[in-house]
C-alpha positions in Angstrom: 99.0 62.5 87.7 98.4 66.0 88.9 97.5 67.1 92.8 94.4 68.0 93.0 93.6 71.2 94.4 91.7 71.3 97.9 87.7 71.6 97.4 87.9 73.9 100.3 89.5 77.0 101.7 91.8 76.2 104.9 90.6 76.1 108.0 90.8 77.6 111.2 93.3 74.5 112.4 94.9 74.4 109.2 95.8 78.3 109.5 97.2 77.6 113.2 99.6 75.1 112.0 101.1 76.9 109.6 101.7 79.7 112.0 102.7 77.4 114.5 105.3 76.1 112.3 106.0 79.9 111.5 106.6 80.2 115.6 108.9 77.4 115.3 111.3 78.4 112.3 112.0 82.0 115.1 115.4 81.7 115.7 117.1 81.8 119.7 117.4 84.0 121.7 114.0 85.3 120.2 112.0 81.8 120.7 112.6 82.0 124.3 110.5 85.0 124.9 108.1 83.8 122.6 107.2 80.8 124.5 103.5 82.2 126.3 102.3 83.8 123.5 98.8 82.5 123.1 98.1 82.1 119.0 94.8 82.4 118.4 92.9 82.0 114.6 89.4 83.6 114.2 87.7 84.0 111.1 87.3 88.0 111.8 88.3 90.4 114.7 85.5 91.0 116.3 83.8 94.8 116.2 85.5 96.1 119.0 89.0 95.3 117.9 88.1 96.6 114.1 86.8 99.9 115.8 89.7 100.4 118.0 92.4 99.9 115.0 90.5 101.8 112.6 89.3 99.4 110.6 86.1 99.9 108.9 86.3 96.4 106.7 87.1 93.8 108.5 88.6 92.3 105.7 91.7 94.8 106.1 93.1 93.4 109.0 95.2 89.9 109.0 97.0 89.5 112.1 96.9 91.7 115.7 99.5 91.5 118.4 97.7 91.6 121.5 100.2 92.6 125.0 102.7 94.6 126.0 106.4 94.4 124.5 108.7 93.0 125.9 110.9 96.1 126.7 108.1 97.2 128.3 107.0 94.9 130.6 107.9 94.7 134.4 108.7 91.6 137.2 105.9 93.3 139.2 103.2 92.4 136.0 101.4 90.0 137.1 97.3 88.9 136.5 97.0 89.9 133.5 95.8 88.0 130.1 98.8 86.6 128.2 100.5 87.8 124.9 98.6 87.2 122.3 99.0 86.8 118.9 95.5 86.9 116.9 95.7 85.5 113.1 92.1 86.6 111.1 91.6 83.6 108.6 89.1 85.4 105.9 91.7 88.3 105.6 94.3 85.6 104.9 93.0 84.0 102.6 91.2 86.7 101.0 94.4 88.2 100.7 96.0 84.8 99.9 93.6 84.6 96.4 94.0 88.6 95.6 98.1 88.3 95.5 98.9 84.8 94.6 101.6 84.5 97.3 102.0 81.3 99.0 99.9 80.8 101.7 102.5 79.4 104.3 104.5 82.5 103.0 102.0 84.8 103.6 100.9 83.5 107.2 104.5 83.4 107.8 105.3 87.0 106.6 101.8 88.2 109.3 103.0 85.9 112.2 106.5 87.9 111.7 105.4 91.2 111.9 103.3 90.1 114.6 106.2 89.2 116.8 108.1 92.3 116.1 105.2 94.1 117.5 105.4 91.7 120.6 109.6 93.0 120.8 108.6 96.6 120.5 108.5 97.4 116.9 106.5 99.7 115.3 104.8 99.0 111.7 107.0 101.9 110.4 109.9 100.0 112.0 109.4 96.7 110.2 108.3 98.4 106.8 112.0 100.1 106.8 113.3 96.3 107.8 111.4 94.5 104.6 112.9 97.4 102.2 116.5 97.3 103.8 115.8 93.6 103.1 114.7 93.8 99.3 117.4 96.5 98.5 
């Protein structure tokens, strides 16, 4: 007998737990430093966040890293909010209908680039890592 497909889109708990799982595939030594990073699923970024990025639709942005990087932070830090990692679940799966990818692909592939924003890369940075990858 076929599955059955779900009656309703993901929600904001299911999203976390595939990028919790996600966090967890990370291999050592980058897990460790990953270990405070708040996760955090919303169903948009609010309007502060889409004005400050340069988003006009919020519909165009799936995932935020939120925090310094690591290379630049300092043992004198201290009081301020945690690393954050913010995962925007309408994008997703907006995004998730328009390509067809899997969806623990896709949050994986966001949750990703969102960490190598939390170790100091740049967007350029990781878009010359996924073509060196598919090369």
């Amino acid at each position: 007998m076929p599955t059955q497909a779900p009656l309703h889109a993901p929600d904001n708990d299911a999203l976390e737990a595939l990028a919790r799982e996600a966090l967890a595939r990370i291999p050592e030594p980058f897990s460790t430093h990953l270990k405070d990073v708040v996760l955090i699923v919303e169903d948009f970024a609010d309007e502060e966040t889409l004005k400050l990025m340069g988003f006009e639709d919020p519909f165009e942005l799936t995932g935020l890293y939120h925090g310094r990087p690591i290379g630049e932070k300092s043992s004198f830090d201290s009081g301020g909010l945690p690393d954050r990692i913010h995962l925007y679940r309408r994008p997703l799966l907006d995004e998730w209908c328009d390509t067809g990818v899997a969806l623990d692909d896709l949050i994986t592939h966001v949750v990703v680039h969102e960490v190598g924003h939390h170790f100091g890369l740049s967007d350029d940075d990781m878009h010359a890592l996924e073509d060196a990858e598919h090369e």
